[in-house]
Structures are given as structure tokens and as C-alpha cells.
PAKEMAR-784370 format. One line per field, with one value per residue (C-alpha): residue number from 1; x, y, z. Coordinates in Angstrom, 3 decimals, always signed. Last residue first. Example, Ala and Ser with C-alpha at 12.3 -4.5 7.8 and 13.67 -1.06 7.14 Angstrom:
2
resi <- (2/1) $
x <- (+13.670/+12.300) $
y <- (-1.060/-4.500) $
z <- (+7.140/+7.800) $
//
This chain:
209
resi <- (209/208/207/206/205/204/203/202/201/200/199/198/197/196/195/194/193/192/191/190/189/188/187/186/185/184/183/182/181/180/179/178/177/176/175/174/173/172/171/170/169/168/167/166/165/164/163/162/161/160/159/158/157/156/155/154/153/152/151/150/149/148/147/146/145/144/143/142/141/140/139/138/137/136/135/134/133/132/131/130/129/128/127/126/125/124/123/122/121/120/119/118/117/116/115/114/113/112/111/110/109/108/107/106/105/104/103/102/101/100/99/98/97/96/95/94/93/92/91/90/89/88/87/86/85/84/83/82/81/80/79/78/77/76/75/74/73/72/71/70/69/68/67/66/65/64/63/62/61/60/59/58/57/56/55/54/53/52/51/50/49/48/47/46/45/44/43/42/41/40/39/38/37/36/35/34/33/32/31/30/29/28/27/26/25/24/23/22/21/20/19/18/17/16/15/14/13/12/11/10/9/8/7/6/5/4/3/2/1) $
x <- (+8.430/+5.716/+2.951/+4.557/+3.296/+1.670/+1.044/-2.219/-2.407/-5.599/-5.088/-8.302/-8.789/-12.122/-10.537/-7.697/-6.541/-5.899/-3.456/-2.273/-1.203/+1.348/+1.593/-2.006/-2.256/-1.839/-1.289/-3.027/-4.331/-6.921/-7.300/-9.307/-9.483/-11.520/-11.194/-12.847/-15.854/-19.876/-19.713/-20.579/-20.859/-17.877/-16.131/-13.751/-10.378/-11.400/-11.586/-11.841/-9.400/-10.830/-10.836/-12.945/-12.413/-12.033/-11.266/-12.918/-11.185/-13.495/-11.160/-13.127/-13.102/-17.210/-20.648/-23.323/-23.462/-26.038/-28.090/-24.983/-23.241/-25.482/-24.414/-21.234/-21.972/-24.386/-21.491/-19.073/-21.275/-22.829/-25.337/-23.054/-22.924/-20.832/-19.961/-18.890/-16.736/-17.646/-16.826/-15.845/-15.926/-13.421/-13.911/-10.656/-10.175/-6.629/-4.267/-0.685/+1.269/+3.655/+7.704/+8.933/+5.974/+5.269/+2.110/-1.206/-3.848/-7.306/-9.317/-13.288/-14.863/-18.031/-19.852/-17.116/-15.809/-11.825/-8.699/-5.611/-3.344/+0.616/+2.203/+5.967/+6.448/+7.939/+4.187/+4.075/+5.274/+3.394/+0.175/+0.985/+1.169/-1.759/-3.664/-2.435/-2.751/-6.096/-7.102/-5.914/-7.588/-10.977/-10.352/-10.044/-13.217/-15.503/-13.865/-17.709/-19.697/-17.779/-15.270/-11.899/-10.403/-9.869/-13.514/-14.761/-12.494/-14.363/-17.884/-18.626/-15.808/-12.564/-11.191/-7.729/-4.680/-3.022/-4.957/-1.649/+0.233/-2.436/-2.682/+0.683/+0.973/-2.225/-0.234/+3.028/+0.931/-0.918/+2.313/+4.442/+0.738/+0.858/+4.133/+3.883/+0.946/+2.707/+0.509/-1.263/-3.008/-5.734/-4.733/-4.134/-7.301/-8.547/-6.616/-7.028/-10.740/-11.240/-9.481/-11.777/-9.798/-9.229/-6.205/-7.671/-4.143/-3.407/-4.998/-3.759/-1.015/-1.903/+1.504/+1.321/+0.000) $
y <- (+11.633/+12.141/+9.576/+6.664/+6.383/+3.559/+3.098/+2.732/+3.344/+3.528/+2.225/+2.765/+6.091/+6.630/+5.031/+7.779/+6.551/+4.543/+6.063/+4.054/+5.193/+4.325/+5.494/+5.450/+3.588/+0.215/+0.236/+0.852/+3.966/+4.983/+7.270/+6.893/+9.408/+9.951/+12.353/+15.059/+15.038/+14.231/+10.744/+8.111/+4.793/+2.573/+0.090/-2.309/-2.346/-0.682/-3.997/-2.926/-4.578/-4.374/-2.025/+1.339/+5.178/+4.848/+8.761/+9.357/+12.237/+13.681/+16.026/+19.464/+19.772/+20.315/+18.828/+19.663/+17.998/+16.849/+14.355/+13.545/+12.804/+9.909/+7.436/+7.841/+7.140/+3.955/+2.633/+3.027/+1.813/+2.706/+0.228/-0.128/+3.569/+4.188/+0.619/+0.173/+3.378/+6.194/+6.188/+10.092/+12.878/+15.790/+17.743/+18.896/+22.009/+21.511/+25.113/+24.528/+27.399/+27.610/+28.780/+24.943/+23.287/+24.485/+23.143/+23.896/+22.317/+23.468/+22.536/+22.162/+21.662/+21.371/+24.920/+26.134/+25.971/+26.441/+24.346/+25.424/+23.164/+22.864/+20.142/+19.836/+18.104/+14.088/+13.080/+10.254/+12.040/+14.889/+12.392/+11.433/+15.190/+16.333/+13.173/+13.344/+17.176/+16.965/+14.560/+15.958/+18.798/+17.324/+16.032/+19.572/+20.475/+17.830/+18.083/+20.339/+17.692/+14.465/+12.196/+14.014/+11.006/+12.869/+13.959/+10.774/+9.450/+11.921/+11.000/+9.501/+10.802/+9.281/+7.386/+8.509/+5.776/+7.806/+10.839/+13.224/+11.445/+10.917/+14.089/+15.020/+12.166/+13.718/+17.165/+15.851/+13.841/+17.270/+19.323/+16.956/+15.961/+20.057/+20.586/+17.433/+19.181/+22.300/+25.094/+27.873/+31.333/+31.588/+34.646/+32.478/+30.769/+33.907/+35.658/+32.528/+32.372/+36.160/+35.087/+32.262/+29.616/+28.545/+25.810/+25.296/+24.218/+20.305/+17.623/+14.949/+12.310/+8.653/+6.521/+3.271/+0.000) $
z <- (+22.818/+19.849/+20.193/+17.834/+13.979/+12.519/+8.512/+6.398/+2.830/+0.198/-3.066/-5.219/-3.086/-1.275/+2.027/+1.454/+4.234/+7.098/+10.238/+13.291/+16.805/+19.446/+22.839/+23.349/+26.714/+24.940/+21.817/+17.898/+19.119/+16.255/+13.265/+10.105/+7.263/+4.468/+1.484/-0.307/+1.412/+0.709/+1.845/-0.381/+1.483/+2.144/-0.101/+1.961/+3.154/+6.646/+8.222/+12.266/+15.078/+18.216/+20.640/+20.318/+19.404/+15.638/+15.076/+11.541/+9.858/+6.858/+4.081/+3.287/-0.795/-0.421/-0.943/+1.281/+4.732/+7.080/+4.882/+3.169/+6.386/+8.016/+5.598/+6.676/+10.767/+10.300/+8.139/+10.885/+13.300/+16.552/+18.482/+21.539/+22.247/+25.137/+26.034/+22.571/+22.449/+19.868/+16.529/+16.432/+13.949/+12.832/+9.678/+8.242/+5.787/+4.070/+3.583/+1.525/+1.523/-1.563/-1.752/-1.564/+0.173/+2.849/+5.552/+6.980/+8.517/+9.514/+11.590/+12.718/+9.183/+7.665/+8.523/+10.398/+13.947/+14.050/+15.278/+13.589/+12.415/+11.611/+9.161/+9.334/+6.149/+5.586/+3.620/+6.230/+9.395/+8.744/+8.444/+12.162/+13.286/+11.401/+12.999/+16.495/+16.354/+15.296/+17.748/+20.385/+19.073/+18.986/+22.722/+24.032/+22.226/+23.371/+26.972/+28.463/+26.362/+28.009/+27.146/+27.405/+29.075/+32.198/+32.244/+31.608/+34.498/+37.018/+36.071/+39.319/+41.888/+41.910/+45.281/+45.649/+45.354/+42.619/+42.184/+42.076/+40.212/+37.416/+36.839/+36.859/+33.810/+32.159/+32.091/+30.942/+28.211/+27.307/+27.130/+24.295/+22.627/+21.896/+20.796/+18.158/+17.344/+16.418/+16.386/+13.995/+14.548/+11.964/+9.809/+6.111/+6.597/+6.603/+4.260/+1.725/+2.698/+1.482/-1.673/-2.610/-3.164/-6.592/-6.630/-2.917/-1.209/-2.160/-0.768/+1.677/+0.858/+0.391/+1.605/-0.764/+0.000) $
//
């Protein structure tokens, strides 16, 4: 399988969303992951042996309404920082609320600035939502979603391994992405994608030391 790469700056973007786009104030995921493991291992320090309240561990594991954002940027960086590794560019993102899109990320390429729109959804946990599916998920989109260039990352948040080699429902986005820790306590992750491509790639990256 070869290394799919993600799209190419708008080759007509709109100038207003070039300055835009152009404005957002970028990070470095690999940055980011860096702080938020030294902050979940002072965490955990500090409640070893204590009794957590109900609820506490979803709000350590970014699983509730009120950690929705923090965990879409863990995300983000995860997957900008994974598919950085793979195309060998330093990608940056930006998280934003759009229309179809949460982030974007942004990368050089010789003397050109490369902007990709990313919408960020979740298969959520079996004992969460037993009844969700992948398929159940796609099909979903079109009634949601017009058509657009925006690239769809699907963050596989269950064990198990899941065939993704397969034909999947038309989804109104540029590309698909899935993204899931592929060991134990997250320290190394996997990436699958294009899964619209004929030859779609997957690879495994490690959480960034």
C-alpha cells in the first residue's frame, strides 16, 4: 500500500478564505501531545490511590460535552502530526468551527502554503454507544453535509481490530481518514486513508516523545 497524501491548497480559493485561513493562529501538534501527556501524567500522580468521583475518568479522558473540544484537538494534532510524518512536512493546524470543518492544517511546500479544511468525527466506544457503526456514521453525512473539498477524519475510538479495506458509502468530502491507538495507553497510533482512493495506505506512527 502506498503513503496517500492529503490535498493540495484550494487551486481557486476564494481570496477572502485565503486571508482567513491564512490569519488563523497555527501550532505544532507534536508541541501540543508533548504538554498534554506531561499534564495527564501530573494528573495521574496526584490521584493515585484517591477514590474518583462519578464522572471523574470521563472527564480525564476528554469524554464528556464540556472536553468535546479539548479532545478534537488531540485529535487533530495526532492526525496532522501522524500524516506529517508520512508526507515528511511539518504540518501545523488550527482548530476552528465552520460549517463542515473544525481545523485546519497547513504546511510548505517549496515557496507555496498549503491550507486543508478537516472535519473531525468520532466512533464512539462500545460501552458508550453499543449500536454505533461506521457505516451507520457515513451514511449519516450527506443528509447533514453539502458537498465540499473538506477532508473527513474518523477517530475509531474502540478495541478491536476494524476492516477498513472495503467500499464505504458516499460521503460528501474530499477524502476519508481513520485514526486509532493501535497500543496500549495510546503510545502508538495508526493512520488509514484515502478510504475513497483505489489504493488507500495505512502506517503507525509513535505519540511524539
Amino acid at each position: 500500500m502506498q503513503v496517500r497524501v492529503l490535498p493540495r491548497a484550494l487551486s481557486h480559493m476564494h481570496p477572502i478564505t485565503f486571508r482567513r485561513w491564512a490569519n488563523l493562529v497555527y501550532v505544532d501538534p507534536a508541541d501540543k501531545l508533548r504538554r498534554l501527556r506531561v499534564l495527564e501524567r501530573e494528573i495521574a500522580e496526584r490521584l493515585a490511590g484517591e477514590e474518583l468521583e462519578p464522572g471523574a475518568r470521563d472527564v480525564l479522558a476528554l469524554r464528556t460535552n464540556e472536553t468535546k473540544s479539548w479532545r478534537e484537538w488531540r485529535d487533530a494534532a495526532l492526525f496532522t502530526y501522524g500524516m506529517g510524518l508520512a508526507m515528511g512536512k511539518a504540518i501545523l493546524f488550527a482548530p476552528v468551527e465552520d460549517e463542515d470543518y473544525d481545523v485546519v492544517a497547513k504546511w510548505v511546500d517549496g515557496d507555496e502554503t498549503n491550507f486543508c479544511p478537516v472535519q473531525h468525527k468520532d466512533l464512539p466506544s462500545e460501552d458508550r454507544n453499543p449500536n454505533a457503526t461506521i457505516e451507520g456514521l457515513l451514511r449519516d453525512l450527506p443528509k447533514r453535509y453539502a458537498p465540499s473539498k473538506t477532508v473527513l477524519l474518523v477517530k475509531l475510538s474502540r478495541a478491536g481490530h476494524v476492516v477498513l479495506d472495503r467500499d464505504w458509502p458516499a460521503v460528501p468530502f474530499a477524502q476519508l481518514w481513520f485514526l486509532w491507538a493501535s497500543a496500549p495507553g495510546g503510545v502508538k497510533w495508526s493512520i488509514y486513508g484515502d478510504a475513497l482512493a483505489a489504493e488507500p495506505g495505512q502506517w503507525a506512527f509513535d505519540y511524539p516523545p
